[in-house]
SEGU-142996 format. One record per atom (N, C-alpha, C): residue in three letters; atom name; x, y, z. Coordinates in nm, 3 decimals. Example, Ala and Ser with C-alpha at 12.3 -4.5 7.8 and 13.67 -1.06 7.14 Angstrom:
BEGIN
nudo residu Ala | atome N | px 1.319 | py -0.569 | pz 0.780;
nudo residu Ala | atome CA | px 1.230 | py -0.450 | pz 0.780;
nudo residu Ala | atome C | px 1.320 | py -0.330 | pz 0.780;
nudo residu Ser | atome N | px 1.285 | py -0.225 | pz 0.708;
nudo residu Ser | atome CA | px 1.367 | py -0.106 | pz 0.714;
nudo residu Ser | atome C | px 1.290 | py 0.003 | pz 0.787;
! end
This chain:
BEGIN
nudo residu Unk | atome N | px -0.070 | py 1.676 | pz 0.879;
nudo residu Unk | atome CA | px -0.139 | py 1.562 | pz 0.820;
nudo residu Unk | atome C | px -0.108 | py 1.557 | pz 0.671;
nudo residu Unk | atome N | px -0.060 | py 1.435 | pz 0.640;
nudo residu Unk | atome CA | px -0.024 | py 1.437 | pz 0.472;
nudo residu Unk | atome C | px -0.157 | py 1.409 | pz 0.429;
nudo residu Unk | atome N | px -0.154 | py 1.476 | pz 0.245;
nudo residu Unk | atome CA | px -0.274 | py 1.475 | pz 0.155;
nudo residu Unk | atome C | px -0.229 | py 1.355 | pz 0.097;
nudo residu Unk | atome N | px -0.327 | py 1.297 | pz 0.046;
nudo residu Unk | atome CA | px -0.368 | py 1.139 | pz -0.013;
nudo residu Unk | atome C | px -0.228 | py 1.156 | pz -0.141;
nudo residu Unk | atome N | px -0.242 | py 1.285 | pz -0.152;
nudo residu Unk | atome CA | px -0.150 | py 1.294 | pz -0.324;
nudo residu Unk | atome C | px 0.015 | py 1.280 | pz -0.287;
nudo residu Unk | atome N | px 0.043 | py 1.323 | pz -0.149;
nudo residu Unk | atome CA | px 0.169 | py 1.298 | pz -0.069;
nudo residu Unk | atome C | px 0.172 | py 1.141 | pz -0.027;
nudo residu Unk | atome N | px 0.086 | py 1.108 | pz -0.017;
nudo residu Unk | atome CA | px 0.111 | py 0.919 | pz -0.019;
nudo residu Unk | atome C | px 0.192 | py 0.824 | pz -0.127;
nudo residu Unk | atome N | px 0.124 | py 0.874 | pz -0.241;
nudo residu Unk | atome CA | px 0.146 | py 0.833 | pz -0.382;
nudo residu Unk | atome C | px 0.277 | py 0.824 | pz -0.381;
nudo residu Unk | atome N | px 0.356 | py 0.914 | pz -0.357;
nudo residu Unk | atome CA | px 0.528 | py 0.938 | pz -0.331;
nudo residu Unk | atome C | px 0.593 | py 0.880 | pz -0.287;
nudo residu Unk | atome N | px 0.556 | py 0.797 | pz -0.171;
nudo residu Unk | atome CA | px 0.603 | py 0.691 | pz -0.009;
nudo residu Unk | atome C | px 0.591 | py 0.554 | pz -0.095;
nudo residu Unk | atome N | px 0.731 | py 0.485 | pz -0.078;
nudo residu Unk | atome CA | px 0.728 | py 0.352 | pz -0.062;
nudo residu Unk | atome C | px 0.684 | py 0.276 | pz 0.054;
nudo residu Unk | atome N | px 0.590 | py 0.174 | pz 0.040;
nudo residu Unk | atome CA | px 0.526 | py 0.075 | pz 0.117;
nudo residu Unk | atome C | px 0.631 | py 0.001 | pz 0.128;
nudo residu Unk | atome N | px 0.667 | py -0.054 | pz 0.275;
nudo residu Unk | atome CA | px 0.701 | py -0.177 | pz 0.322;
nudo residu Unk | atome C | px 0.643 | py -0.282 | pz 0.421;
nudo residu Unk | atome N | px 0.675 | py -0.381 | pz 0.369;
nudo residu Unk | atome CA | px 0.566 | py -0.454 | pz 0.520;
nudo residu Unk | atome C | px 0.677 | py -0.504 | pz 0.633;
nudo residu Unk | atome N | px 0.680 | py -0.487 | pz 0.728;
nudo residu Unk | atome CA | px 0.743 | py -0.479 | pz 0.889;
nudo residu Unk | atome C | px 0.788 | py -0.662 | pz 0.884;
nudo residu Unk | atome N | px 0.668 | py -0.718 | pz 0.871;
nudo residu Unk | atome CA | px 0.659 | py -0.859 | pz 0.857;
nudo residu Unk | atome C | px 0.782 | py -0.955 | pz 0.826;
nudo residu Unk | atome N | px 0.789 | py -0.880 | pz 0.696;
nudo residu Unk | atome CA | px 0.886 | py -0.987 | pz 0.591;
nudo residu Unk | atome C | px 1.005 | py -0.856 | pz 0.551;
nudo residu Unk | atome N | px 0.990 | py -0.756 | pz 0.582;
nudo residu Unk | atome CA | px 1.088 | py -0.654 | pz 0.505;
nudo residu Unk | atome C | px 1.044 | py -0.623 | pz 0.387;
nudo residu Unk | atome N | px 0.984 | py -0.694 | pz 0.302;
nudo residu Unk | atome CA | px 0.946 | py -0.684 | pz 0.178;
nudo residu Unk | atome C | px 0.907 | py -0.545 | pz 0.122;
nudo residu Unk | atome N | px 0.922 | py -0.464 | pz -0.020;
nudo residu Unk | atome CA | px 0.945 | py -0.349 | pz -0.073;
nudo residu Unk | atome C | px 0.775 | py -0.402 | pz -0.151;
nudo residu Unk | atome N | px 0.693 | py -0.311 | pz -0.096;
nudo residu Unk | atome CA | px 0.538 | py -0.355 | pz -0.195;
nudo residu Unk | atome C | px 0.503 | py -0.270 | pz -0.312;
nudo residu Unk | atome N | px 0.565 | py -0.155 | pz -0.275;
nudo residu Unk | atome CA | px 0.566 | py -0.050 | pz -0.423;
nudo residu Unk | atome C | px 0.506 | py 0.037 | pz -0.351;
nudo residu Unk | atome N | px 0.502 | py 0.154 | pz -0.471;
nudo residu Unk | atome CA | px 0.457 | py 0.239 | pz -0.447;
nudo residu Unk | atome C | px 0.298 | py 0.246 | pz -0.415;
nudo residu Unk | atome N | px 0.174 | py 0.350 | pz -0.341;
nudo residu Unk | atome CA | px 0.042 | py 0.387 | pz -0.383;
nudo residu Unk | atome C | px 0.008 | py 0.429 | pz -0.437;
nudo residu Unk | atome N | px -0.089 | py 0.289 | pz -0.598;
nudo residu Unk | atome CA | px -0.145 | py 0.368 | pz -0.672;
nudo residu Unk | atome C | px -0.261 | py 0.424 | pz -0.657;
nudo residu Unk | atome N | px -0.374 | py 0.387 | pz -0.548;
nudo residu Unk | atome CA | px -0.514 | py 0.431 | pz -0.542;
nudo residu Unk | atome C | px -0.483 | py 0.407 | pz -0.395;
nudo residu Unk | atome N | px -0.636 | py 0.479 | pz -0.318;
nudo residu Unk | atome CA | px -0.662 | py 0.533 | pz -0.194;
nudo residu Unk | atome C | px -0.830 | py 0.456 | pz -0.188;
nudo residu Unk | atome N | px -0.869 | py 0.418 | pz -0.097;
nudo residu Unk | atome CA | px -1.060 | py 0.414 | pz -0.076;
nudo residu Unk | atome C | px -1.070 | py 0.489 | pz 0.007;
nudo residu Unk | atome N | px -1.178 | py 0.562 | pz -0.003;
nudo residu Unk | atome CA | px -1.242 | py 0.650 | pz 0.074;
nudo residu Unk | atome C | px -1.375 | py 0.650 | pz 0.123;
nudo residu Unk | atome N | px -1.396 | py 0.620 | pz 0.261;
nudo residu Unk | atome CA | px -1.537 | py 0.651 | pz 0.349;
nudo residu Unk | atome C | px -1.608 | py 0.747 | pz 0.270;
nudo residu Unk | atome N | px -1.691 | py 0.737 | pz 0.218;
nudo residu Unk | atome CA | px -1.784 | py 0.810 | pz 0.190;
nudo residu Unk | atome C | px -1.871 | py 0.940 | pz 0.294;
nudo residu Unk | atome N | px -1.919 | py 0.835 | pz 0.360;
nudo residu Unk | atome CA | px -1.970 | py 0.845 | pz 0.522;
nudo residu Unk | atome C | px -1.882 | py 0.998 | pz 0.565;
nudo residu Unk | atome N | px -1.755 | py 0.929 | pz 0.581;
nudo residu Unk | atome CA | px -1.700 | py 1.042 | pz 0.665;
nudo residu Unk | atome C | px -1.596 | py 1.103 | pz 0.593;
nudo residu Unk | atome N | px -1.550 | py 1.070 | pz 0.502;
nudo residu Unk | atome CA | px -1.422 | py 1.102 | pz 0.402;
nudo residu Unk | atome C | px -1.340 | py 1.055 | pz 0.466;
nudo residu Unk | atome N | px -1.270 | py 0.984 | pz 0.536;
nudo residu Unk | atome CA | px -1.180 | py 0.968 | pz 0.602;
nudo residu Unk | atome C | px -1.085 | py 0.824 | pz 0.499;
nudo residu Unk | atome N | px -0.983 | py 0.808 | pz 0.494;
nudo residu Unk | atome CA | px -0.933 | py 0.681 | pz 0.401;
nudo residu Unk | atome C | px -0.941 | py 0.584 | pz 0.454;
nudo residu Unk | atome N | px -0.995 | py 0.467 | pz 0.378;
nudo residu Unk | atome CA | px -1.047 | py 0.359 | pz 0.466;
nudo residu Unk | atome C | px -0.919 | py 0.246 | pz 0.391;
nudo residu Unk | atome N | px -0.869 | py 0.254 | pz 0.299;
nudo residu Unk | atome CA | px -0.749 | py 0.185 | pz 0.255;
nudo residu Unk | atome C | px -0.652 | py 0.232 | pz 0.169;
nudo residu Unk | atome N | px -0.535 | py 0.182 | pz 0.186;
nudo residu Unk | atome CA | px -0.419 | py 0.210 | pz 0.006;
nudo residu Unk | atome C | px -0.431 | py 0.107 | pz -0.060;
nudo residu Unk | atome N | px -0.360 | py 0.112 | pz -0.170;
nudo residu Unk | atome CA | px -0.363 | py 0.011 | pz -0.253;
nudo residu Unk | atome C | px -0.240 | py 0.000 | pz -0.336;
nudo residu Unk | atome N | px -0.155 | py -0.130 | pz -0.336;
nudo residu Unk | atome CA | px -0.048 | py -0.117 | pz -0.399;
nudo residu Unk | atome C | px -0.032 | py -0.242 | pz -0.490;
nudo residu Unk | atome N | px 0.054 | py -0.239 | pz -0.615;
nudo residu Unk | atome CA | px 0.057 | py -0.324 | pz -0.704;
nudo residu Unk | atome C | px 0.070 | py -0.441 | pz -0.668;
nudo residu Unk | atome N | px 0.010 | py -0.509 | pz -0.738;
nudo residu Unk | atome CA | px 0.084 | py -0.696 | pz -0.684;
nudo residu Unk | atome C | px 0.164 | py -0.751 | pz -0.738;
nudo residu Unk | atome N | px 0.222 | py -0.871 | pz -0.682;
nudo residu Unk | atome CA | px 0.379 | py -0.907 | pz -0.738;
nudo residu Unk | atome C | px 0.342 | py -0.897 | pz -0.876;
nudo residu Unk | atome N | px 0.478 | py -0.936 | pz -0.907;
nudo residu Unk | atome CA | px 0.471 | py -0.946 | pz -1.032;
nudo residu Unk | atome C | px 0.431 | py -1.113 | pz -1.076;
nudo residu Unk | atome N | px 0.384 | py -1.127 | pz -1.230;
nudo residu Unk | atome CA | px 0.375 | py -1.255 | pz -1.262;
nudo residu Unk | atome C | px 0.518 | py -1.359 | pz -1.310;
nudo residu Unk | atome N | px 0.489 | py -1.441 | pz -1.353;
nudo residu Unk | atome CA | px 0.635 | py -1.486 | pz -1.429;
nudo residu Unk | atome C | px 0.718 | py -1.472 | pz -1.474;
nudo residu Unk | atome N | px 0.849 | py -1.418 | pz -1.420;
nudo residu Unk | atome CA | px 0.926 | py -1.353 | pz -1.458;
nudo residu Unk | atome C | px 0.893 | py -1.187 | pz -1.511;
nudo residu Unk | atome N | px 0.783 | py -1.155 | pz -1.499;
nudo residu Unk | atome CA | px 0.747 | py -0.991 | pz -1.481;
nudo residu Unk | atome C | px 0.712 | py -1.013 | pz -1.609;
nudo residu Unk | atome N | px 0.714 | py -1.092 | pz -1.689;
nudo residu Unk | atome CA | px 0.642 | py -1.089 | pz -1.839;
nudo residu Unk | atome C | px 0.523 | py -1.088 | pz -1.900;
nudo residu Unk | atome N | px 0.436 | py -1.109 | pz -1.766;
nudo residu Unk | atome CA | px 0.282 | py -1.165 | pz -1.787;
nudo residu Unk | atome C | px 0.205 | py -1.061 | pz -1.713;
nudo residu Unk | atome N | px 0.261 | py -0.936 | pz -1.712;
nudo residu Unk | atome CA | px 0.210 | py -0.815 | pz -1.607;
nudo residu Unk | atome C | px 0.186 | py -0.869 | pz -1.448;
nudo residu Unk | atome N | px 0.100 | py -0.826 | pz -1.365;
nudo residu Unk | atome CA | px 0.114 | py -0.833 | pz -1.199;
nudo residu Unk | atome C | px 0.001 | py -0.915 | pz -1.199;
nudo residu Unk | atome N | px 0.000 | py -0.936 | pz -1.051;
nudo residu Unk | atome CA | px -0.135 | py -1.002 | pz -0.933;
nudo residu Unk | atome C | px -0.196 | py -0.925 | pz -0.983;
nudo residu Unk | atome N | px -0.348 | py -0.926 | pz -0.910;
nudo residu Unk | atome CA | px -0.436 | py -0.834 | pz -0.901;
nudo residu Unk | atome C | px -0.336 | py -0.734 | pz -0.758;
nudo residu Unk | atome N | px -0.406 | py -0.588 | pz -0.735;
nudo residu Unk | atome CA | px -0.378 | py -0.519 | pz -0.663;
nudo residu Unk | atome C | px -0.415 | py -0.563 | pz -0.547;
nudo residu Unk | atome N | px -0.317 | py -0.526 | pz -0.461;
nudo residu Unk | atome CA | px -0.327 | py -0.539 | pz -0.280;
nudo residu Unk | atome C | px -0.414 | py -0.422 | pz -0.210;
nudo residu Unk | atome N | px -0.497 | py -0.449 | pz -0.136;
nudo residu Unk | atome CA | px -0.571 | py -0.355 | pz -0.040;
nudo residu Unk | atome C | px -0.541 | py -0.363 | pz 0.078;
nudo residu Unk | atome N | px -0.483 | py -0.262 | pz 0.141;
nudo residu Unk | atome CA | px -0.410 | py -0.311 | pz 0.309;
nudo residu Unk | atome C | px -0.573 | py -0.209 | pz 0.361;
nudo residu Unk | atome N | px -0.591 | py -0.237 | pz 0.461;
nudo residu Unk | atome CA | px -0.664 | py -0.156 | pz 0.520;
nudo residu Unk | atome C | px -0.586 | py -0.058 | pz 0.590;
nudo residu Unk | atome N | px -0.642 | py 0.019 | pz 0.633;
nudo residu Unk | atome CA | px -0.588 | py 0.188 | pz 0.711;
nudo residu Unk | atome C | px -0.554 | py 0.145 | pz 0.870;
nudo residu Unk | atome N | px -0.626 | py 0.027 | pz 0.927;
nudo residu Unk | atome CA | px -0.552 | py -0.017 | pz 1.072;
nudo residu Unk | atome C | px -0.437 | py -0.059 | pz 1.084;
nudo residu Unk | atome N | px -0.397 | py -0.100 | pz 0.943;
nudo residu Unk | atome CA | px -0.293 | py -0.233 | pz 0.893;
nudo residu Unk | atome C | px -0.175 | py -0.136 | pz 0.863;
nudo residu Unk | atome N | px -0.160 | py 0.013 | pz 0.877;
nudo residu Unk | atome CA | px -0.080 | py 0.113 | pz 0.885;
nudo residu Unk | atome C | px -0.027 | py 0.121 | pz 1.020;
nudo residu Unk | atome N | px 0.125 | py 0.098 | pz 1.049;
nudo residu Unk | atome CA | px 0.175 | py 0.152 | pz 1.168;
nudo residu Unk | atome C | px 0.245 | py 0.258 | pz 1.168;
nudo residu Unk | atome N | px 0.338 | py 0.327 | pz 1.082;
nudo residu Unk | atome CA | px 0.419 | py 0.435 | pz 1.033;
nudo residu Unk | atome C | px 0.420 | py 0.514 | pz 0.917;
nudo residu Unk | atome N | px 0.384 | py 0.650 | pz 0.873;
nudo residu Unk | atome CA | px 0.390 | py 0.690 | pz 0.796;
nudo residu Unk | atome C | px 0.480 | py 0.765 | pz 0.820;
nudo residu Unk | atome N | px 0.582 | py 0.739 | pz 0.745;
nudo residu Unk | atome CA | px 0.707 | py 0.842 | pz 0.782;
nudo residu Unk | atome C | px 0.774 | py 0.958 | pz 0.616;
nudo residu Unk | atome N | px 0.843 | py 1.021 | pz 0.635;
nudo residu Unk | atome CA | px 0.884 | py 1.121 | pz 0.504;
nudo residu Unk | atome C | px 0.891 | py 1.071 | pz 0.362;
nudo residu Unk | atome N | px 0.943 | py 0.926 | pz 0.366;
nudo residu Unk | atome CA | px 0.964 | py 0.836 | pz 0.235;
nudo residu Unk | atome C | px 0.913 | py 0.710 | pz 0.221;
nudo residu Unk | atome N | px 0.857 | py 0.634 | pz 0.358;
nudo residu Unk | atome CA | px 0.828 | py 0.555 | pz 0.358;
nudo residu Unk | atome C | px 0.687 | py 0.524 | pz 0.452;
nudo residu Unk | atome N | px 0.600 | py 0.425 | pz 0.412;
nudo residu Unk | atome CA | px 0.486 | py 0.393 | pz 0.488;
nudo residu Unk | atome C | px 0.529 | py 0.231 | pz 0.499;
nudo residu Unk | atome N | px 0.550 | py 0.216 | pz 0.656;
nudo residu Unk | atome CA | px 0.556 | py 0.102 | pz 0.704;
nudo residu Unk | atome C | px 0.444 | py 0.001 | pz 0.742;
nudo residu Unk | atome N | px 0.366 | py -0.126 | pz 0.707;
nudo residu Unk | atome CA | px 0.263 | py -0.203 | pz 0.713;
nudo residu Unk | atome C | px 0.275 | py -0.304 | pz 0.756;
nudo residu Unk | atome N | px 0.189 | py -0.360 | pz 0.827;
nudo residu Unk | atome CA | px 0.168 | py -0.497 | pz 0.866;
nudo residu Unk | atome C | px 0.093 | py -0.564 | pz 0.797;
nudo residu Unk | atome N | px 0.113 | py -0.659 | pz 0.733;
nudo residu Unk | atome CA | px 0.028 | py -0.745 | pz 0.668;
nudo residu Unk | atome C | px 0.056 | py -0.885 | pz 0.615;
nudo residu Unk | atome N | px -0.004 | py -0.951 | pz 0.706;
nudo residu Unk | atome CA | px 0.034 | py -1.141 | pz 0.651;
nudo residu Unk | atome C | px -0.046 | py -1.154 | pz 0.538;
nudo residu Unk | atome N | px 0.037 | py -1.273 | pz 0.422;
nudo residu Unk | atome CA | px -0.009 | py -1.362 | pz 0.339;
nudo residu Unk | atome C | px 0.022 | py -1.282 | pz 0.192;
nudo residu Unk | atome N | px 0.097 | py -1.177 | pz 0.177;
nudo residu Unk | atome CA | px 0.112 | py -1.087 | pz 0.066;
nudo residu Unk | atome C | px 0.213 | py -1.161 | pz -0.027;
nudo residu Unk | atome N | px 0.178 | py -1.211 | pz -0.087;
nudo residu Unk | atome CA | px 0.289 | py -1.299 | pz -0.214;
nudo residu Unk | atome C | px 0.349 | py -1.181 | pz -0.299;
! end
């Protein structure tokens, strides 16, 4: 089982579109049970990357189909 800090490392892709979402900068965590209840990865960028990003993306932890050595593969519609 990888530690939350071995995530951080893995590029996100979404299955969907192919699209490269970045790396994980933050994790949520169940309280309740500790268990990770989401990742979180940067959002596009703004205008021409000059105006800093989106707000951050929250995929939920169902919305995970593959966590593999370098990469975490996702499903997720509507991600600009």
């Amino acid at each position: 089982m990888p530690r939350a800090s071995d995530l951080e490392a893995r590029e996100v892709v979404n299955m969907l579109d192919g699209r490269r979402l970045g790396n994980i900068v933050d994790v949520e965590f169940s309280l309740e049970d500790g268990r990770i209840t989401a990742i979180v990865v940067p959002g596009s960028p703004k205008v021409l990357g000059l105006f800093g990003r989106a707000d951050e993306v929250v995929i939920p932890w169902d919305k995970i189909k593959k966590i593999g050595t370098d990469v975490i593969l996702v499903e997720v519609a509507g991600i600009r």
